[in-house]
C-alpha positions as CSV (number, residue, x, y, z in Angstrom):
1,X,0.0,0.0,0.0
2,X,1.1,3.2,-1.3
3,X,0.1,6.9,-0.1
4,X,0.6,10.3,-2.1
5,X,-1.1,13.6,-1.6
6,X,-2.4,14.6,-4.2
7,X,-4.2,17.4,-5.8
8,X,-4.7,21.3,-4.9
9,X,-2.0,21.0,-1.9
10,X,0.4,19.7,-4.5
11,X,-0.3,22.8,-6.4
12,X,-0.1,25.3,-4.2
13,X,3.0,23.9,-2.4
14,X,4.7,24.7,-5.3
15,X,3.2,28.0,-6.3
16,X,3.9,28.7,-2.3
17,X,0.6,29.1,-1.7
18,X,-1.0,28.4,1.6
19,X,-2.2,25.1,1.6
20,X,-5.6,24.7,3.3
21,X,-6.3,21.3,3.0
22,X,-4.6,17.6,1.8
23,X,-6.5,15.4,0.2
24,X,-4.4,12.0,-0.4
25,X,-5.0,8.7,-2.7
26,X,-3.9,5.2,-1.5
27,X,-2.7,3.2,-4.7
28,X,-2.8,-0.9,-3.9
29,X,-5.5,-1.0,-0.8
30,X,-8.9,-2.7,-0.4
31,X,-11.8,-0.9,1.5
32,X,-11.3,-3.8,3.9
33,X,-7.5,-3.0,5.1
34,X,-8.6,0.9,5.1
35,X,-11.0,-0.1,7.6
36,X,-9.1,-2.7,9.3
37,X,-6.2,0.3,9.8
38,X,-9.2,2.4,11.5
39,X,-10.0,4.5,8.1
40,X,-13.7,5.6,8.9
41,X,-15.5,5.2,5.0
42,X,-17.5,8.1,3.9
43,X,-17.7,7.7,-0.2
44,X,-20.8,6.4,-1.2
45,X,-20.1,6.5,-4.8
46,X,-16.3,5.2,-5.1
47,X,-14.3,4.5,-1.6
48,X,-13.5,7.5,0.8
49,X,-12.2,7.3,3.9
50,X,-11.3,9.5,7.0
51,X,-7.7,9.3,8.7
52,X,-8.7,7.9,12.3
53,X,-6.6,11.0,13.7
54,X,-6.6,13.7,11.4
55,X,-9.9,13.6,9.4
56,X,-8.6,14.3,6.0
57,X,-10.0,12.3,3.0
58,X,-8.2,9.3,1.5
59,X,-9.6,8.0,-1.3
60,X,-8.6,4.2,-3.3
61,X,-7.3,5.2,-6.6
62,X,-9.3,4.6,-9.6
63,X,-10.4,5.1,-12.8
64,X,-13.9,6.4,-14.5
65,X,-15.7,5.5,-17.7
66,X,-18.4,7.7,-19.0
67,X,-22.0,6.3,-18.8
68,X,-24.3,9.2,-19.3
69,X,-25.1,12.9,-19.9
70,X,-23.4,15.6,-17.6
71,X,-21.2,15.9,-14.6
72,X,-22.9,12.7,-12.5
73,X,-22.8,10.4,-15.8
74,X,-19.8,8.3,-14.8
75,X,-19.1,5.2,-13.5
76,X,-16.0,4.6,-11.3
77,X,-13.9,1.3,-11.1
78,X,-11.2,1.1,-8.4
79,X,-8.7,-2.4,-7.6
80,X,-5.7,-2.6,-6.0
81,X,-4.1,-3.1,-9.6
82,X,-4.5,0.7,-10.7
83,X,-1.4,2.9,-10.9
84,X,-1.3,6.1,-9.4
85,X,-0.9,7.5,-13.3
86,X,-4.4,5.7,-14.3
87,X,-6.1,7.7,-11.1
88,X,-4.2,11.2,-11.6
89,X,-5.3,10.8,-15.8
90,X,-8.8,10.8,-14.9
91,X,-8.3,15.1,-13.5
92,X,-9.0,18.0,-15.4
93,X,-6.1,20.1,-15.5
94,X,-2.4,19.5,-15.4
95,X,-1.5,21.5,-12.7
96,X,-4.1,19.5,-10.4
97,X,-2.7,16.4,-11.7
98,X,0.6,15.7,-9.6
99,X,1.0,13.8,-6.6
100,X,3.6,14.0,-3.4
101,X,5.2,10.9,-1.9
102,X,6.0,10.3,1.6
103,X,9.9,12.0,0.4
104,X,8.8,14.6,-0.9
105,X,9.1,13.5,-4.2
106,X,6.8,14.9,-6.7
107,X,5.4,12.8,-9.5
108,X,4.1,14.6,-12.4
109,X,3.2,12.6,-15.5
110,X,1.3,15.1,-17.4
111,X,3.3,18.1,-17.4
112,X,1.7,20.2,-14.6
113,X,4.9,21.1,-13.2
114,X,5.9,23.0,-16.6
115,X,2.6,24.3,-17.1
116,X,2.7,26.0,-13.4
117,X,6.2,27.6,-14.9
118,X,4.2,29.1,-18.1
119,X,1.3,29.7,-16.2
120,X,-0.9,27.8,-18.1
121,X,-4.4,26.2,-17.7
122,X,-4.4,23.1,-19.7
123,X,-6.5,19.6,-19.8
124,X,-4.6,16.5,-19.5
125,X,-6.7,14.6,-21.9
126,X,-9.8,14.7,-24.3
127,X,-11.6,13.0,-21.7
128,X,-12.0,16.8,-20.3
129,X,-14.8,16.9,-22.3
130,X,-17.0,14.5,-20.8
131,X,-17.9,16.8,-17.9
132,X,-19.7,19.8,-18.5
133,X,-18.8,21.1,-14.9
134,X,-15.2,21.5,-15.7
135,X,-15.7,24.2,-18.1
136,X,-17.0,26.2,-14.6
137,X,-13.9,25.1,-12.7
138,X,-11.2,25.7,-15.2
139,X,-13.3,29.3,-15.2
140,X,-13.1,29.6,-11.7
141,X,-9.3,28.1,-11.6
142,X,-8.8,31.3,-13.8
143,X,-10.6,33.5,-11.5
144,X,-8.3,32.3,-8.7
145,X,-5.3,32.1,-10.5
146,X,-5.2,35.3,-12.9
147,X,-3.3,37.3,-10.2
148,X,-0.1,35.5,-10.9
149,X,-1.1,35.6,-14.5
150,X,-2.4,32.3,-15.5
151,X,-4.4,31.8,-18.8
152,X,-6.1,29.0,-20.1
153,X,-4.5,27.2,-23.3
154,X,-6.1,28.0,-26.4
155,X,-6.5,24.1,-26.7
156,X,-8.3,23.9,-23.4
157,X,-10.7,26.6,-23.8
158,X,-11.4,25.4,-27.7
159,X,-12.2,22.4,-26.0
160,X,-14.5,24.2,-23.6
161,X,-16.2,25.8,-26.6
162,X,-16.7,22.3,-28.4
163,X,-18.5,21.0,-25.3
164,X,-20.8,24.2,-25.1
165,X,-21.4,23.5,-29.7
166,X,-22.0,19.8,-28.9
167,X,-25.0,20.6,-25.6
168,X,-22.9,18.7,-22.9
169,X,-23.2,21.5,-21.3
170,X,-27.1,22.1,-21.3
171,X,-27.0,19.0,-19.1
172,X,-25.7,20.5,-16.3
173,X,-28.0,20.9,-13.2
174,X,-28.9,24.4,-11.8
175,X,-27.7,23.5,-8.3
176,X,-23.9,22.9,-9.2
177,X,-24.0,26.2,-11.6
178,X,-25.0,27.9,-8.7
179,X,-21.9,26.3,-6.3
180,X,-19.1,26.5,-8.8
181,X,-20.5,30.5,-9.2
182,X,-21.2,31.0,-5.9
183,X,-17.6,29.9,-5.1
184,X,-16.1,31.9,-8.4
185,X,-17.6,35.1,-6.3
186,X,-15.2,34.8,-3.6
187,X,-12.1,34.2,-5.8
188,X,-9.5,37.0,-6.4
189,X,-10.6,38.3,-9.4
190,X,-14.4,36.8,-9.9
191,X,-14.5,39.0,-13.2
192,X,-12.9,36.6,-14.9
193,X,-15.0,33.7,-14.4
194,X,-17.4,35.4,-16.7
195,X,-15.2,36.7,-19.3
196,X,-14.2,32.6,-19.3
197,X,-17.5,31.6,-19.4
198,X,-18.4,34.1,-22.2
199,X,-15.3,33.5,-24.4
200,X,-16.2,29.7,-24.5
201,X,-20.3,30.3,-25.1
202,X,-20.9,29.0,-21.3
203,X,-22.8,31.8,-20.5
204,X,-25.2,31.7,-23.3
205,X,-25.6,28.0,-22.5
206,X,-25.6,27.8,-18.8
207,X,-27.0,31.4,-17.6
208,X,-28.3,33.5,-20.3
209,X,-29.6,36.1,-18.3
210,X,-26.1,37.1,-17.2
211,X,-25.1,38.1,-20.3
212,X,-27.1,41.6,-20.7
213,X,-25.4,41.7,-16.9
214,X,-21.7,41.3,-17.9
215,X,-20.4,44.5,-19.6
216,X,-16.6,46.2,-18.5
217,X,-18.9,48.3,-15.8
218,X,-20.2,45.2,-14.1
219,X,-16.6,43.6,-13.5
220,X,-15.1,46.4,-12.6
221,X,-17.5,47.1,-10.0
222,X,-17.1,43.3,-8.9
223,X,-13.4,42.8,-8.8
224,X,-13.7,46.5,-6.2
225,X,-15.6,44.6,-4.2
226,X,-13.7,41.6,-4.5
227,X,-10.8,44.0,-3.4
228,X,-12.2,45.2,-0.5
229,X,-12.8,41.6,0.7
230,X,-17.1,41.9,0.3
231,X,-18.5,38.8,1.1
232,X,-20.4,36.6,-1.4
233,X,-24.1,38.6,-1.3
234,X,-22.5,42.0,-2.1
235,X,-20.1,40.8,-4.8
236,X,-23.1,38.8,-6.6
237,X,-25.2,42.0,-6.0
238,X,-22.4,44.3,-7.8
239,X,-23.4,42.2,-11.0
240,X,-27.1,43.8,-11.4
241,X,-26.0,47.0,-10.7
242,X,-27.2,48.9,-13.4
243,X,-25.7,51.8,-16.0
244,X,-28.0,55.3,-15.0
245,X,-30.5,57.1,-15.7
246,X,-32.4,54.0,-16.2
247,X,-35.6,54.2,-18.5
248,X,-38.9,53.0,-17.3
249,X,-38.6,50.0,-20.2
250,X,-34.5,49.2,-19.0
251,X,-35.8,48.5,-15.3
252,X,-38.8,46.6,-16.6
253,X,-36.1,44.5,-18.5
254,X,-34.1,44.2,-15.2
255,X,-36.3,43.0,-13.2
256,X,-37.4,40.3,-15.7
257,X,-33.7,39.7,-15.8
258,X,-33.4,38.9,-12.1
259,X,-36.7,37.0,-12.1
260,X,-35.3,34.9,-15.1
261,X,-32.2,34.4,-13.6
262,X,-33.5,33.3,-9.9
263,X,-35.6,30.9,-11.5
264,X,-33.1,29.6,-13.7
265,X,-30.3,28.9,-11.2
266,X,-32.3,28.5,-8.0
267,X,-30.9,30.8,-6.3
268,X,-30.8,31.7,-2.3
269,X,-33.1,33.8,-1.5
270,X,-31.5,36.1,0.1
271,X,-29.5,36.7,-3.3
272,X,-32.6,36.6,-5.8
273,X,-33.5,39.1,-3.1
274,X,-30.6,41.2,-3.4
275,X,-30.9,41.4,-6.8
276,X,-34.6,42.5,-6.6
277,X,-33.4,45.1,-4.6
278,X,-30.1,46.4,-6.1
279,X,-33.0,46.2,-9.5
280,X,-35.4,47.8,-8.1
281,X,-33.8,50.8,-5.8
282,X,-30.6,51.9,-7.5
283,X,-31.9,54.7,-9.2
284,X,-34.0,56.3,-6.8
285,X,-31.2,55.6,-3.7
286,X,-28.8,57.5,-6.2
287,X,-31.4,60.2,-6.6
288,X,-32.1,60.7,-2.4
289,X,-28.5,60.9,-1.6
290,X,-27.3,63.7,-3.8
291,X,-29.3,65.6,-1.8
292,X,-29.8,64.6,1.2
293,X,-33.3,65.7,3.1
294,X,-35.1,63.7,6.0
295,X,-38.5,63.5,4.3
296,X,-37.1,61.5,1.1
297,X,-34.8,59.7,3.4
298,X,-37.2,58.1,5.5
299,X,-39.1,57.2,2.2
300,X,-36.3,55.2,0.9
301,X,-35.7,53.6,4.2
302,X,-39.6,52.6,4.3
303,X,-39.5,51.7,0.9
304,X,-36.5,49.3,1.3
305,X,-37.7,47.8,5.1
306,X,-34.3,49.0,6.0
307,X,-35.9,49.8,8.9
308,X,-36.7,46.2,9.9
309,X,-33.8,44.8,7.8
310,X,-30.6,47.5,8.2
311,X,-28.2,44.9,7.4
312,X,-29.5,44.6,3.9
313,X,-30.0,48.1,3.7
314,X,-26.1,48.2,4.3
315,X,-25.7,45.7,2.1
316,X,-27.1,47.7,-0.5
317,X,-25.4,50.9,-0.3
318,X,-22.2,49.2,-0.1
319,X,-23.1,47.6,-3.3
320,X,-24.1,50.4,-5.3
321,X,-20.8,52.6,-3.6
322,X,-18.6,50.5,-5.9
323,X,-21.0,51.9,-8.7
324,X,-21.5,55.4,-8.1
325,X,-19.3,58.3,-6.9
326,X,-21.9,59.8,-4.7
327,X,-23.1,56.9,-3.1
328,X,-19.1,56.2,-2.1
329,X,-19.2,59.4,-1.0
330,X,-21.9,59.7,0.9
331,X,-22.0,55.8,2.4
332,X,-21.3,56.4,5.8
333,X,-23.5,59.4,6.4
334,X,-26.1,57.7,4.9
335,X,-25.3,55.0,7.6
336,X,-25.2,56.5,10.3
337,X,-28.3,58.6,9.8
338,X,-30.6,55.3,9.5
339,X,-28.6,54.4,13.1
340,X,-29.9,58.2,14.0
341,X,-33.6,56.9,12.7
342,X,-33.1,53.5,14.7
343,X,-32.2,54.6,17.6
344,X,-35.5,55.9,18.3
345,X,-37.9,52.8,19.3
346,X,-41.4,52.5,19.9
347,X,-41.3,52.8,23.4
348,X,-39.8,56.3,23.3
349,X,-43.1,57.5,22.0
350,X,-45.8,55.4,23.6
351,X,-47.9,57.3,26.1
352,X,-51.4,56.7,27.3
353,X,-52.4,59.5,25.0
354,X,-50.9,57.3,22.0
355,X,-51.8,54.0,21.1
356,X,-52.4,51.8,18.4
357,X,-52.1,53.5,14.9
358,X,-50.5,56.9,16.5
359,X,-47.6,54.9,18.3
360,X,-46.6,54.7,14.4
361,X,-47.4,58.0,13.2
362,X,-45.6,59.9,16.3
363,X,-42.6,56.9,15.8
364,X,-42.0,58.4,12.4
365,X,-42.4,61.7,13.1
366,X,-40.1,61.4,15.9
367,X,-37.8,59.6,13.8
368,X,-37.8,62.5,10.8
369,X,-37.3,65.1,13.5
370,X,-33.9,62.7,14.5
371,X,-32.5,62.4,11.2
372,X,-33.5,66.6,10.2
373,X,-31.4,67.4,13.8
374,X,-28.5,64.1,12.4
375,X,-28.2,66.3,9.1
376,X,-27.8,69.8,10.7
377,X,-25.5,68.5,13.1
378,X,-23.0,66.8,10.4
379,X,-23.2,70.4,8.2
């Protein structure tokens, strides 16, 4: 029996990257000895098993034939008889294709080691092309790896483009578009993810709706989020940010879009919801802060429930600051005059002269005369 790690940590060992996790293969085992040495199995599909100490996966090598349409069409055959170079062949790229003995020896059959040198994105086989979901990770590879100025081979992403032409990739199911994106988001440079996807047809295929979404704007506005470390929500939010003034017709269109595009890729719906409300509000939040007043304030707080919800009201802003001048501008103050408006609560108004439906008029009343006294205050 035989261990290597394998993989990512290989990867970014040599690139001297940190490596966040080791994920090993065990060439000449049985599920039986695995268990026998106290390997806990977890694979329900091919043999996986956790290290009794330190938790981290160790999977029998083997090999996988192609039995169907998209990413879960395969069938996987592993024996003690299969070589570590049969197991590493059945990757996607090169560089994610070389293995670490216990010496730190490093076995690279396919050329990774070269292609890390000429920063180079390349498939190891044709069998690439039998899984639509690695035209989204050799996208979000890109994304990941752009900063130390990776590119995917021309053979690779004519490859790509072949799958989209041939409609492997219409196969693939909304769920796993939505993970390999969703985790795109939070690479270095999620702008070019799209551009991949784009340059290969993907987008068309997979998400169509992005593509009225992905102009130079857009991806500029995401990779400043991206730079300022924004989570997930606010960089996927940057992408419907739109171009102003908007026409009545252009926000009719966007809102279709965002409709279109929740339904399409399922998404969480506290995203679909951000993208409603980046949609719906970026015009008019544009149009209050320019200059500033407490009446149209507490109208776009009302009409945004960032009075019940200030955390996706800050959400918003933030978005739309990587947008528009003013609103970078004028983020904070815009901030900290709905804290001004929440810091005045119900029971600061309730008397036994004022119940029911006055507790709410005097509560807003109380809370414009707040933000008027914020504003003169900050002049």
């Amino acid at each position: 029996m035989q261990v290597y790690r394998v993989g990512g940590a290989v990867r970014d060992q040599l690139l001297g990257l940190p490596v966040k996790d080791n994920d090993w293969v065990v060439i000449g085992a049985t599920p039986r000895q695995m268990k026998d040495l106290g390997f806990q199995p977890v694979g329900r599909d091919f043999p996986v098993f956790l290290h009794p100490k330190t938790k981290e996966e160790y999977a029998l090598a083997r090999t996988e034939r192609k039995t169907g349409h998209g990413y879960g069409g395969f069938s996987f055959y592993t024996s003690i008889d299969i070589s570590l170079e049969e197991d590493l062949l059945r990757r996607d790229l090169t560089i994610n294709a070389m293995a670490e003995d216990q010496y730190g020896n490093i076995i690279d059959p396919y050329g990774g080691q070269e292609d890390l040198k000429n920063r180079r994105l390349r498939h190891i086989s044709p069998a690439f092309q039998e899984d639509p979901l690695r035209i989204l990770r050799v996208a979000r590879f890109a994304a990941r790896l752009a900063p130390f100025g990776f590119k995917v081979a021309e053979e690779t992403l004519e490859l790509m483009s072949n799958m989209v032409k041939s409609g492997e990739a219409s196969h693939l199911v909304p769920e796993r578009v939505w993970q390999e994106t969703s985790r795109a988001l939070m690479e270095p440079t999620p702008s070019v993810y799209f551009q991949i996807l784009e340059s290969c047809g993907a987008l068309q295929a997979v998400m169509p709706e992005f593509r009225s979404l992905i102009h130079s704007q857009t991806l500029l506005h995401l990779n400043l989020a991206a730079q300022a470390d924004s989570n997930a929500l606010i960089r996927f939010g940057c992408l419907f940010s739109p171009l102003l003034p908007q026409p009545k017709a252009e926000l009719i269109n966007s809102v279709r879009t965002v409709q279109g595009a929740s339904s399409r890729m399922r998404l969480p719906s506290e995203y679909a919801d951000m993208a409603r409300l980046v949609t719906e509000h970026a015009q008019n939040l544009t149009s209050v802060i320019h200059t500033i007043n407490a009446e149209s304030l507490m109208t776009l707080f009302e009409a945004t429930d960032a009075l019940r919800r200030p955390e996706r009201f800050i959400s918003l802003i933030i978005i739309l600051s990587y947008s528009f001048e003013t609103v970078k501008f004028k983020k904070d103050q815009i901030i900290e005059l709905l804290d001004s408006c929440l810091s005045i609560k119900a029971k600061d108004v309730i008397t036994k002269d004022i119940k029911g439906k006055a507790v709410g008029e005097a509560l807003r009343k109380k809370r414009l005369q707040k933000i008027q006294s914020t504003i003169e205050l900050n002049k």
